[in-house]
N, C-alpha and C positions, 0 to 999 in steps of 0.2 A: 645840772640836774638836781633836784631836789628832792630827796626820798621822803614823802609827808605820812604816810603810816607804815609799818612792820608788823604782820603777823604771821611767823611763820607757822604756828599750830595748825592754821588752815592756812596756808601757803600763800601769804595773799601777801603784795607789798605795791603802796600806792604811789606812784611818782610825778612831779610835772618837770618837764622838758622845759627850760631855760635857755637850747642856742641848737642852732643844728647838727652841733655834735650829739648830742644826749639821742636824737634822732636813730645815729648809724650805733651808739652803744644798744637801746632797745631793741635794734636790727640781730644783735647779737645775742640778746637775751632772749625774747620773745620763738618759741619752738613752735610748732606742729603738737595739738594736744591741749595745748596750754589755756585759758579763760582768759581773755580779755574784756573787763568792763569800765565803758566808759559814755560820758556823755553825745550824745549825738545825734542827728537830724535823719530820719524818716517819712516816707511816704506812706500815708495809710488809709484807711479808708472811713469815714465821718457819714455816719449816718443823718441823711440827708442834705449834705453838702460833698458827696465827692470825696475825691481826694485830698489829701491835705500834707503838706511837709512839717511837722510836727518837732517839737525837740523831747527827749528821752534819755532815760540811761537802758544801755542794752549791755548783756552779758554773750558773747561768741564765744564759740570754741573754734581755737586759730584752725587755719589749714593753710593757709598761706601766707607770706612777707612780702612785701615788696619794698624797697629801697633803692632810690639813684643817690651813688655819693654827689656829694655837697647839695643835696636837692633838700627844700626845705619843709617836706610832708614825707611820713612815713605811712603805709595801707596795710592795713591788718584785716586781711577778709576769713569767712568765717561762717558757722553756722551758727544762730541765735537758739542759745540756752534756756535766757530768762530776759522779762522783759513787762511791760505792762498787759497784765491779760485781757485787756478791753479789743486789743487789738488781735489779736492770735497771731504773734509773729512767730511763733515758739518754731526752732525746726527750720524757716525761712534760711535764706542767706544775705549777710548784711557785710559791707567793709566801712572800717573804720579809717578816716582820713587826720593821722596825728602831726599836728603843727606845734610850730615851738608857740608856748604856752597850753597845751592842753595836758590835762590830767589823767592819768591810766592805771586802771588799777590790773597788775597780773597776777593771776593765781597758776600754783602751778602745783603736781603730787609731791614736788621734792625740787628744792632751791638747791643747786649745787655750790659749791665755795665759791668756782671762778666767778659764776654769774651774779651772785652777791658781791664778790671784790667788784668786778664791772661798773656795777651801781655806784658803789662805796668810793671809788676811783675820779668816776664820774661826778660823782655829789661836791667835792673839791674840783673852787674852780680852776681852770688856766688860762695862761696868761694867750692873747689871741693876736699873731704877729703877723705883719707885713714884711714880707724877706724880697730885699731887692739887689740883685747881682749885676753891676754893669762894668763896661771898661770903654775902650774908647770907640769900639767898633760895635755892641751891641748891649743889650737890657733886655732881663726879667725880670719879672715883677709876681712874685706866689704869694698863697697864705699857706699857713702851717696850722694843717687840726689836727685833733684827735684820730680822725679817720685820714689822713695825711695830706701830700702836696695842692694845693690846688693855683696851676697855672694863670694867672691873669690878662698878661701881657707877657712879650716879645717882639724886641723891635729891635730894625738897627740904625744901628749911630752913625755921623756924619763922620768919625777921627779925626786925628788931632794935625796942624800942621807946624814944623820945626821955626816957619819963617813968621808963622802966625799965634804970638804968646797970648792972644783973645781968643783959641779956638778950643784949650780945655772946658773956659767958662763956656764959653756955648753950649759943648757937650754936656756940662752938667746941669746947665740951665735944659737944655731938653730932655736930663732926665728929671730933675726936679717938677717940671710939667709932669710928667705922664706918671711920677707919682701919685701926685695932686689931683690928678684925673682920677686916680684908683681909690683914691680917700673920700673921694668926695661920694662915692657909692659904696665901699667895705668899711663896716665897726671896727674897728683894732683898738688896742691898747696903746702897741710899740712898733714902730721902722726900725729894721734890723737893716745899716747897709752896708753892702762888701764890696770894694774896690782895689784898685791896683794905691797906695797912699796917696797921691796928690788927688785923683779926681774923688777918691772916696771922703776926704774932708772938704773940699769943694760941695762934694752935694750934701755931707750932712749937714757941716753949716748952717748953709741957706735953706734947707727943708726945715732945719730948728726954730731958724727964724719965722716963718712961716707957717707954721703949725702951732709956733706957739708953744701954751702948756698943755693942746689937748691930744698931742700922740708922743711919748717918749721917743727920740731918738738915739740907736746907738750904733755905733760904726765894727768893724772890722773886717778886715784883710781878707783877698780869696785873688787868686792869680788869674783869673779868666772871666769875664762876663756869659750873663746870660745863662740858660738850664743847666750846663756846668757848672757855673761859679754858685748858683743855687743849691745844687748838691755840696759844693765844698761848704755852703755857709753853713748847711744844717750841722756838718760834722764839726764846725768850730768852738770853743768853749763859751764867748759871748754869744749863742742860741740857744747852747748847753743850759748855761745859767739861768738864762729867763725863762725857760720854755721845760722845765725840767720834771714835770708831772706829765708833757705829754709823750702818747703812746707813740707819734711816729718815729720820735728820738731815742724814749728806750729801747724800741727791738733794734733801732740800726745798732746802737751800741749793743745789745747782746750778738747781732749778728758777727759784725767785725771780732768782737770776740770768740766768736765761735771759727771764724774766718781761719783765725792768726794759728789757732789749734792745730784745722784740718790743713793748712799748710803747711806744718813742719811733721807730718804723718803722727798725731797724737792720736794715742786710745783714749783720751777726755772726750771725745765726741760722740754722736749718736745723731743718723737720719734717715726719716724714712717712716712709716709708722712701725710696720715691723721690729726693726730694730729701736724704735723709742720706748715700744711698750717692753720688751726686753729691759730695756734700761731702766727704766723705771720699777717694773717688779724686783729689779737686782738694788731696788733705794739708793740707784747710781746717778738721778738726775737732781742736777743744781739749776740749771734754770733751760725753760721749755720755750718755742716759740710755734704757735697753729698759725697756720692760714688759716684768714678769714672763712675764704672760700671752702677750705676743706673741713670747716666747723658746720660751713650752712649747705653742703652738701649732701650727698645721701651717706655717707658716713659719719654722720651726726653722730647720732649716737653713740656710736663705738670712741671718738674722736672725745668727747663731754666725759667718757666714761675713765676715758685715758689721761683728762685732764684734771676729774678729781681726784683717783688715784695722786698723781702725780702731786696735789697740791697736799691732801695729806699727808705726803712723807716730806714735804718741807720743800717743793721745789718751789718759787718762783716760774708762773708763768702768765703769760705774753701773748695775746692774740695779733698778729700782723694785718694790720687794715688793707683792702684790696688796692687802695689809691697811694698809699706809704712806697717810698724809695728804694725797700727793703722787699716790698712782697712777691717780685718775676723770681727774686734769689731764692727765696725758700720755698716758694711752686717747685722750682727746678730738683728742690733738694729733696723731694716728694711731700712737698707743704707741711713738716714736721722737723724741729732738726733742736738739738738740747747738748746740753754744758755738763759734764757730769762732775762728779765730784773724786771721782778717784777712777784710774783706766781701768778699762772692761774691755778683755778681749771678746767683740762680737762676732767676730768671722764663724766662730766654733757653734754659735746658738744661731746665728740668724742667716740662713742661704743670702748673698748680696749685700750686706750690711752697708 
């Protein structure tokens, strides 16, 4: 994403969408309330010609979102503010259909920290990876965004036989295919592949070969193929490494750390919103993680309110994308759940903590 004006005196901050992620980050920005203006196509009415679908800039005030993760259009519907008065759209209701490459301007009464970080986060690019987990019985094949997992393939393999020393290459040659199939319709950067040692240099090899210099390949380790061995690769340090401004890898890692806490019965913890906003007024929280869902839901506000607090007193926080590896865990945990920085007994402030 590309932030191309700032003003916050009149709340306005102008951006264009660069990749489908920038999509589900506006998803997050964009509220109920808020102005949206942007360029866009119109039906109106042409004195003595009828109707006519026209191009325009119109100004909406939001009322609704709509988002499909990994979908590549965002709809911002709405009631029109302002707009060319030849036509009287004023008051009508108009949706705006945002694709990557269009330009948005949102205005809002007050830009909060997180939603400015969002942007700012967003604005720096990353790096866009092909993760492929196989062993000798099965393969997948994901991307890794900003808004998280996205499964491409699943398939299984033929295995391997003891009497037959040409049947690893096979294997890898069939997964090397149904890379290749994936590439030939996904942008990436980088193949990230994780196997069991022998068949994992087997297929990076000859995928290097083959691709050449126009996708980095890099290899390592994960004991099981397939959505399993997928989940182990994201937590490896070679995805860590390459991938390390995106969001679906920070919150797992603040999650597991929050994990390791609530395991060994530590008062460092806090979940729940109840007890987070506790924690937070007690300037006990180190770092925070929302659900998505529980940001865009009717608890918006209360939830926005919790999280500038929270960033004002220095916490580090973390929206958990609905599609991320991380986000059934802290639904569970009541889609709020924070690191604190010194124990706080909650039992005594918060019924259920």
């Amino acid at each position: 994403m590309r932030v191309i004006a700032k003003d916050l005196r009149r709340g306005a901050v102008r951006v264009r969408v660069e990749c489908p992620d920038d999509l589900w980050v506006l998803k997050t920005v964009v509220r109920e309330g808020d102005v949206v203006i942007a360029r866009t196509l119109r039906d109106v009415k042409v004195d003595g010609e009828g109707k006519r679908r026209l191009p325009m800039v119109l100004a909406v005030r939001v009322k609704n979102v709509y988002f499909q993760p990994f979908a590549t259009r965002l709809r911002i519907h709405g009631v029109i503010v302002d707009g060319p008065e030849t036509y009287g759209l004023r008051g009508s209701h108009h949706t705006f259909n945002v694709d990557v490459g269009s330009e948005v301007e949102v205005v809002k009464g007050l830009w909060s920290p997180s939603e400015l970080g969002r942007l700012a986060r967003a604005s720096r690019r990353w790096v866009r990876a092909l993760l492929v987990a196989a062993d000798f019985d099965e393969v997948s094949v994901a991307t890794l965004y900003q808004q998280g997992v996205r499964y491409l393939l699943d398939r299984g393999l033929p295995g391997v036989s003891v009497r037959d020393p040409n049947s690893i290459g096979r294997v890898a040659d069939e997964v090397v295919k149904l890379v290749l199939e994936v590439l030939s319709r996904e942008e990436v950067d980088v193949v990230v592949v994780g196997s069991p040692a022998v068949l994992r240099e087997y297929i990076a090899d000859r995928l290097s070969k083959l691709v050449g210099g126009r996708v980095r390949v890099y290899r390592d380790s994960v004991s099981v193929g397939g959505r399993h061995g997928v989940e182990e690769l994201i937590r490896r340090d070679v995805v860590k490494n390459i991938l390390r401004d995106v969001a679906a890898i920070e919150v797992e890692e603040i999650l597991n750390e929050f994990m390791a806490y609530l395991s060994k019965g530590s008062d460092r913890v806090a979940y729940g919103l109840e007890a987070v906003k506790v924690a937070v007024k007690s300037n006990a929280v180190r770092k925070l993680l929302i659900s998505e869902d529980l940001l865009s839901g009717p608890l918006r506000e209360e939830v926005e309110a919790l999280v500038s607090e929270a960033e004002g007193r220095g916490a580090l926080v973390r929206i958990v994308p609905t599609e991320s590896p991380t986000s059934a865990k802290v639904k569970a945990l009541g889609g709020v759940v924070a690191i604190l920085r010194y124990g706080l007994d909650l039992s005594a402030l918060v019924p259920n903590p």
